[in-house]
C-alpha positions as CSV (number, residue, x, y, z in Angstrom):
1,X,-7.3,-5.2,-11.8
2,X,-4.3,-3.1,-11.2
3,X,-2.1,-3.2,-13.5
4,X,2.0,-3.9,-12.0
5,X,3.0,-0.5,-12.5
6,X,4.5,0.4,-9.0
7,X,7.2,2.1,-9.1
8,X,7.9,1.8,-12.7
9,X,8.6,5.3,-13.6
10,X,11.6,6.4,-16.3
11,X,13.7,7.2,-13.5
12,X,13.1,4.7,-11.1
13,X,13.9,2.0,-13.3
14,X,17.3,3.6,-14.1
15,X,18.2,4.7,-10.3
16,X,21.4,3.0,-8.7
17,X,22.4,0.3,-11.2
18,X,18.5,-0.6,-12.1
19,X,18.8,-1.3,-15.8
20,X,15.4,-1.8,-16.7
21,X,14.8,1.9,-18.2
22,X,17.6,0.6,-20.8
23,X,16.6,-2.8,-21.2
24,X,12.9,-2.9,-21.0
25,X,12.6,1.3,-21.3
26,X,9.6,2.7,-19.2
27,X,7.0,2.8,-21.8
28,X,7.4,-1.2,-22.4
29,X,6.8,-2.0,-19.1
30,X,3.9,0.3,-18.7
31,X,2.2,-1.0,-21.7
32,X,2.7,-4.7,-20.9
33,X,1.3,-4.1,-17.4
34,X,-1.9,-2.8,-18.8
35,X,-2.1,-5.6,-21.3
36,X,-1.5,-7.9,-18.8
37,X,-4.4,-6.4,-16.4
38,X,-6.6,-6.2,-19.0
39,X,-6.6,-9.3,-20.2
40,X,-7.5,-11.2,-16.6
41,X,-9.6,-8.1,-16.1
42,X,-11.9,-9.4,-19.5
43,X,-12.0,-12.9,-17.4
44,X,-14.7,-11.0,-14.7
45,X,-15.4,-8.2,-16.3
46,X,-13.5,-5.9,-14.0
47,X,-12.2,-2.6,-14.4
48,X,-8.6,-2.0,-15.3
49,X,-6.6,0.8,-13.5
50,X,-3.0,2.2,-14.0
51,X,-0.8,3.0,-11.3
52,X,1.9,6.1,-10.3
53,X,4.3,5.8,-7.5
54,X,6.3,8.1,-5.8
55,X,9.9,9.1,-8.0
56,X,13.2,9.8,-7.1
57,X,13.1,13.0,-9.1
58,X,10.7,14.4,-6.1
59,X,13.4,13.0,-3.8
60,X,15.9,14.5,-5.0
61,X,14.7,18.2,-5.0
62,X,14.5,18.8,-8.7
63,X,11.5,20.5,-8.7
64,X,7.4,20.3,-9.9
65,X,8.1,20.2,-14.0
66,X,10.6,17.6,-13.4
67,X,8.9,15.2,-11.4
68,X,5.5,15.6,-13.4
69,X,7.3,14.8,-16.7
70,X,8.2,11.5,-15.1
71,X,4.3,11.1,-14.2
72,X,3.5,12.2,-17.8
73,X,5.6,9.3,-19.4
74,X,3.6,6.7,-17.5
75,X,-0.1,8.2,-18.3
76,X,1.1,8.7,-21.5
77,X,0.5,4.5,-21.8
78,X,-2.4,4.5,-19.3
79,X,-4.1,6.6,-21.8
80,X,-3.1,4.9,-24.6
81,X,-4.7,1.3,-23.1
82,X,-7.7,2.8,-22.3
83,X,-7.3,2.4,-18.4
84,X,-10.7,2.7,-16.4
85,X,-9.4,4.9,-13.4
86,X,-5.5,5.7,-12.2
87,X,-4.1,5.1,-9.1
88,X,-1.4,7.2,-7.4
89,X,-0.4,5.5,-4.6
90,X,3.0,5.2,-1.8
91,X,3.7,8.4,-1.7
92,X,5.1,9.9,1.3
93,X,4.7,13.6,0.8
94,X,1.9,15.2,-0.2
95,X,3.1,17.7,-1.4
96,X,4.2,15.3,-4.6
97,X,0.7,13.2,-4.8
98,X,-0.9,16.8,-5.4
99,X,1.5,16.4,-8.5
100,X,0.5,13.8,-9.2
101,X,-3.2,13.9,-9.1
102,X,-2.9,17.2,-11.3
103,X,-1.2,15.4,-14.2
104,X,-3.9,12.5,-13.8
105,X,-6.9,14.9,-13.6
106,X,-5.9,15.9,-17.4
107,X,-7.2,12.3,-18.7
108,X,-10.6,12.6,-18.0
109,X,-11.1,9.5,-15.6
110,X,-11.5,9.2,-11.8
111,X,-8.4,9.1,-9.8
112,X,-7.7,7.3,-6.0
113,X,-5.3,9.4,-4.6
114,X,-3.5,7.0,-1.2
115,X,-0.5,7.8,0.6
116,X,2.1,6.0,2.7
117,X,1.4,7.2,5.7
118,X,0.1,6.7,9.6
119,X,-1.4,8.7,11.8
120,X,1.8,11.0,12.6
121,X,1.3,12.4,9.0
122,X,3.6,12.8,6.1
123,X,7.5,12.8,6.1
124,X,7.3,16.7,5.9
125,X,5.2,17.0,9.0
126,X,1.7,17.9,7.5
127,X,-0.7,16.1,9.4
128,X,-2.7,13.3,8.2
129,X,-5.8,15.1,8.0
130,X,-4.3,18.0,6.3
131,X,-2.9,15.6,3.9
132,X,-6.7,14.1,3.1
133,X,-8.4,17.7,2.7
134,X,-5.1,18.6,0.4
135,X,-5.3,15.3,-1.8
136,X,-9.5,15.6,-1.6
137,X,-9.0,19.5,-3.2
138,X,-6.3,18.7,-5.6
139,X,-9.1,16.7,-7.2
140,X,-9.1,12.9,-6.0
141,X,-12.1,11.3,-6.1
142,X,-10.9,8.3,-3.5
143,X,-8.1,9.2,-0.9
144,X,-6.5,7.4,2.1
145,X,-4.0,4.9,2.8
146,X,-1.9,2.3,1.3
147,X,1.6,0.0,2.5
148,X,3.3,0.5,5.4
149,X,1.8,-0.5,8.4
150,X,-0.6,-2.8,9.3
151,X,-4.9,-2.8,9.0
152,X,-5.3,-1.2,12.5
153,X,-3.0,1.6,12.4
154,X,-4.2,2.3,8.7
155,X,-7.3,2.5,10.1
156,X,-6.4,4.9,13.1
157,X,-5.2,7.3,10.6
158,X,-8.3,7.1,8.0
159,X,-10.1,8.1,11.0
160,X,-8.1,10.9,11.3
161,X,-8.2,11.4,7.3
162,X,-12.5,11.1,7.7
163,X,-12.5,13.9,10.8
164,X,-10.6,16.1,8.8
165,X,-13.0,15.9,5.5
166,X,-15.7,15.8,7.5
167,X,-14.8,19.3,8.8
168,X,-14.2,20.6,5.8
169,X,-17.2,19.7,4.1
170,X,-15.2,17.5,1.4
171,X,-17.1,14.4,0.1
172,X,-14.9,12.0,-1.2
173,X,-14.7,8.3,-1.3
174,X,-12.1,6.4,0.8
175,X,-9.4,3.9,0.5
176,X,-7.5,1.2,2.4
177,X,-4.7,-0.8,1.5
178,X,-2.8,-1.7,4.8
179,X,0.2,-4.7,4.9
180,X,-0.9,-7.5,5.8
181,X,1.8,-7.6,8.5
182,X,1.9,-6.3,12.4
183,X,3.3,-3.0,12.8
184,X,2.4,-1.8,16.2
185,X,6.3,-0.6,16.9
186,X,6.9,1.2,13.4
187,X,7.6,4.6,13.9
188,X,6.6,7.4,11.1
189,X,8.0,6.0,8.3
190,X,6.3,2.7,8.9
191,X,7.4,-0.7,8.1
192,X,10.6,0.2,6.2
193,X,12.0,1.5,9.3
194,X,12.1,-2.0,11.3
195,X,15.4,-4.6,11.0
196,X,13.2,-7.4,9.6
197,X,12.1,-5.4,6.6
198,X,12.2,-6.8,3.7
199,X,13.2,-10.3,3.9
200,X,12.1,-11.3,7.5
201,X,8.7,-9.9,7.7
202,X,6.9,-13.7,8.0
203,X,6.6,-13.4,11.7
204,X,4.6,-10.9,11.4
205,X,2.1,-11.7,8.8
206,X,-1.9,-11.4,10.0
207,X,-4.5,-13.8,10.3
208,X,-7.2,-14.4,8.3
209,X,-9.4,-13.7,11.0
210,X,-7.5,-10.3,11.2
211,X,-8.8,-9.5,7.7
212,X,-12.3,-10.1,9.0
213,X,-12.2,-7.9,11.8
214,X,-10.8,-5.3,9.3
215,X,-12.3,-5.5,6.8
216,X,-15.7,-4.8,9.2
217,X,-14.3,-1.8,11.2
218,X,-13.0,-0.5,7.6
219,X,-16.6,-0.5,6.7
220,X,-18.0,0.8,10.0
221,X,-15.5,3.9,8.9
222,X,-17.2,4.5,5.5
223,X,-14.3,3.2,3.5
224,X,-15.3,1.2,0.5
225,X,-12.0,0.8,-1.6
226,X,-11.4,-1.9,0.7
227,X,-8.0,-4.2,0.2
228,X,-4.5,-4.8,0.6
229,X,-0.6,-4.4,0.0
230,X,2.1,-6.1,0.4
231,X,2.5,-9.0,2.5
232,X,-1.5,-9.6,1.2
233,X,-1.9,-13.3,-0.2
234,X,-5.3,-14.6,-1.4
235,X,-6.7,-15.7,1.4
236,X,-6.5,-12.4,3.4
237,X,-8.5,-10.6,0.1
238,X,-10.8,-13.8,0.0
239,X,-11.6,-13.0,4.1
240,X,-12.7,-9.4,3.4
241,X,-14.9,-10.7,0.8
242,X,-16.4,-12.7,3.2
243,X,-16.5,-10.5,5.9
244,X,-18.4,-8.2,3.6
245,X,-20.4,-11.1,1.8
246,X,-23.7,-9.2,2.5
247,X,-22.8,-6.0,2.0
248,X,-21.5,-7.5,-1.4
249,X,-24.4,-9.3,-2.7
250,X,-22.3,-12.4,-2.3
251,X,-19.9,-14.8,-1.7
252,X,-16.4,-14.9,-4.0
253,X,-16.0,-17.8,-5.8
254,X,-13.1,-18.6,-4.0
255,X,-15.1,-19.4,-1.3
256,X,-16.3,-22.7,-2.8
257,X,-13.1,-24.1,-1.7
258,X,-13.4,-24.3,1.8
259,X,-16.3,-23.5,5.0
260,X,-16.6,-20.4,6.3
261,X,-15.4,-19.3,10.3
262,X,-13.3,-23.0,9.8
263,X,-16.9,-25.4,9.7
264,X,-14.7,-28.0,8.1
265,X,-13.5,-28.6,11.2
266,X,-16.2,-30.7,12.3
267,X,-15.0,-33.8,9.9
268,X,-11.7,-33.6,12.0
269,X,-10.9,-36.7,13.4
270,X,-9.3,-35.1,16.7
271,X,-12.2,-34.1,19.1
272,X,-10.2,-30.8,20.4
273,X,-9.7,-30.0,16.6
274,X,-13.5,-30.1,16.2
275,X,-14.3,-27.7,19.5
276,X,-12.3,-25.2,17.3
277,X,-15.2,-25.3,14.3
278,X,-16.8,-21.7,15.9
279,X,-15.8,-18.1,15.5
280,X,-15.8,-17.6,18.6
281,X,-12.6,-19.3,18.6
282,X,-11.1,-17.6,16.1
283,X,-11.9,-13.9,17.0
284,X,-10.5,-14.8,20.4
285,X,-7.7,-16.6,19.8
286,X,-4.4,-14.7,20.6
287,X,-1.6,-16.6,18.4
288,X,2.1,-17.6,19.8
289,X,4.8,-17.0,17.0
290,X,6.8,-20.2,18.3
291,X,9.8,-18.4,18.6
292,X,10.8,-18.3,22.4
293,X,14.0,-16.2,22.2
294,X,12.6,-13.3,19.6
295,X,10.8,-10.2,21.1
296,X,7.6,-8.7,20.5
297,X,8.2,-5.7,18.8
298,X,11.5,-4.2,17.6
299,X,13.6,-1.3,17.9
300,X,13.2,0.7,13.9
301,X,16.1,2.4,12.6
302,X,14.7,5.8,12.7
303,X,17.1,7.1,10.4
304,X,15.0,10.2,9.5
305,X,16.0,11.2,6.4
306,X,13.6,12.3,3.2
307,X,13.2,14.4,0.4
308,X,16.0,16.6,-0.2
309,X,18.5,14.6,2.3
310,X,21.7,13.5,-0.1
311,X,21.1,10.3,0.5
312,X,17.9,9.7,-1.2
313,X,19.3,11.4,-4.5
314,X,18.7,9.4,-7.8
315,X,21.9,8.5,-9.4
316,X,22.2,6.1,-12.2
317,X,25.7,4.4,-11.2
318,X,25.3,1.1,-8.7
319,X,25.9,1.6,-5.0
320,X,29.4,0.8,-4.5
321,X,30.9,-1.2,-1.4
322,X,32.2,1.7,0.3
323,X,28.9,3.6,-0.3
324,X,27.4,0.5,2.0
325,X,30.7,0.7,4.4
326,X,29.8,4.4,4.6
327,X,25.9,3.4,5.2
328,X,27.2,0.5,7.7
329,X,29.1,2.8,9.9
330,X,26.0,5.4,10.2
331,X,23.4,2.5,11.6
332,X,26.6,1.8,14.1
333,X,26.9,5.5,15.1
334,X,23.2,6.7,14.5
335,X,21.8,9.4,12.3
């Protein structure tokens, strides 16, 4: 169980009119996440991990001690609530995860170390199997991949990640945590970039017969932190469960509710409804999105711009209409 720390660092929740550093204050929301995790964690006996995110302070160029006494504030708590492991995950530059990991490594407990990333690399160009062996020699005992595009391209770029251990003699664990949504047009910076993100991403959302066929080639790869992000509902993490029964020693419980590679189907009254109960069917099938005048894949913004770039710098004041006029004119005219 992960506790619902994303992004909750001091500064985060205080960037651009976010009043939750004021109102709820960093350490309270830390330390309810925990106590939240570890409570449903006691329901299965699972462990309990804490969570750092990438921080504004990185993004806006102030520096190494800055952006690690941001970290600090959160592991502060982890340590307090007696966290298993710690996850630092979405980060986009390695450069800050190696931060990161370094102020996580002082607790004594394992750390996954996952980036936001696909196969092009980081934001600052280092190459995604540069960015493995970096995160693997900082300390990490798990690296890889988490959010922004979907199973398949996370997976194109762990096997870029594995080549790059492999050949420098690192052993490390690995990790995937793709979307759960299609993202064979994003461009380097991933999902973010296209025009539906966030609030029209449905369209896109995989199968539960994707999951399967991931979850297998994830473990053809070697990776073994095996999951998801966002988009991920509980079906999806129920089908890699499945996928993997075996290899698991098991079925999830979840898997009471229904048959498995849709068998249910033969108590369908509609004979063409029953001809579907195989997995054949499934793994084949090639699903329409019912919307005749939409395209296939989209054009992403592109815009470019990352750490160091004026706009990404933390301020505290809300973003004002003529900021957004300002930001309006630039997608019109282009970066």
């Amino acid at each position: 169980m992960q506790a619902f720390t994303f992004y909750a660092s001091d500064d985060k929740l205080a960037n651009r009119g976010n009043e939750s550093s004021k109102k709820y204050t960093c350490r309270g929301i830390n330390d309810a996440a925990c106590r939240l995790a570890k409570e449903v964690a006691e329901e299965g006996d699972a462990l309990v991990a804490g969570g750092l995110s990438q921080t504004p302070t990185y993004l806006s160029g102030l520096g190494k001690v800055h952006t690690q006494k941001e970290f600090q504030k959160q592991v502060d708590v982890f340590v307090e609530n007696k966290v298993d492991f710690l996850i630092v995950e979405y980060f986009e530059h390695v450069e800050e995860i190696e931060w990161a990991i370094e102020v996580c490594l002082k607790m004594g407990k394992a750390v996954v170390a996952s980036m936001c990333i696909g196969p092009e690399g980081d934001l600052h160009g280092v190459p995604v199997g540069e960015c493995a062996v970096r995160m693997a020699k900082a300390g990490a005992h798990v690296v890889g991949i988490n959010c922004h595009f979907d199973p398949f391209v996370c997976l194109d770029a762990l096997r870029k990640m594995k080549a790059a251990l492999d050949a420098a003699g690192l052993k490390v664990h690995l990790i995937s945590q793709p979307l759960a949504f299609h993202t064979p047009d994003a461009h380097k910076q991933g999902f973010i970039d296209l025009p539906e993100f966030p609030f029209a991403l449905e369209p896109r959302i995989c199968t539960r017969w994707d999951m399967h066929k991931y979850a297998r080639e994830a473990y053809k790869l070697g990776v073994r932190y095996i999951g998801g992000c966002c988009g991920f509902e509980p079906y999806h993490t129920r089908a890699l469960a499945e996928e993997l029964a075996v290899e698991r020693g098991g079925l999830p419980k979840a898997s009471e509710k229904h048959e498995l590679w849709s068998a249910g189907l033969r108590m369908h009254t509609k004979p063409w409804i029953r001809a579907r109960a195989n997995r054949s069917y499934w793994e084949t099938l090639k699903p329409s999105s019912g919307r005749p005048f939409c395209a296939s894949l989209s054009q992403p913004d592109d815009w470019g711009v990352t750490a160091g770039d004026a706009s990404l710098k933390q301020k505290t004041d809300a973003t004002t209409d003529e900021e957004i006029a300002e930001l309006n004119q630039h997608a019109v005219n282009g970066p």
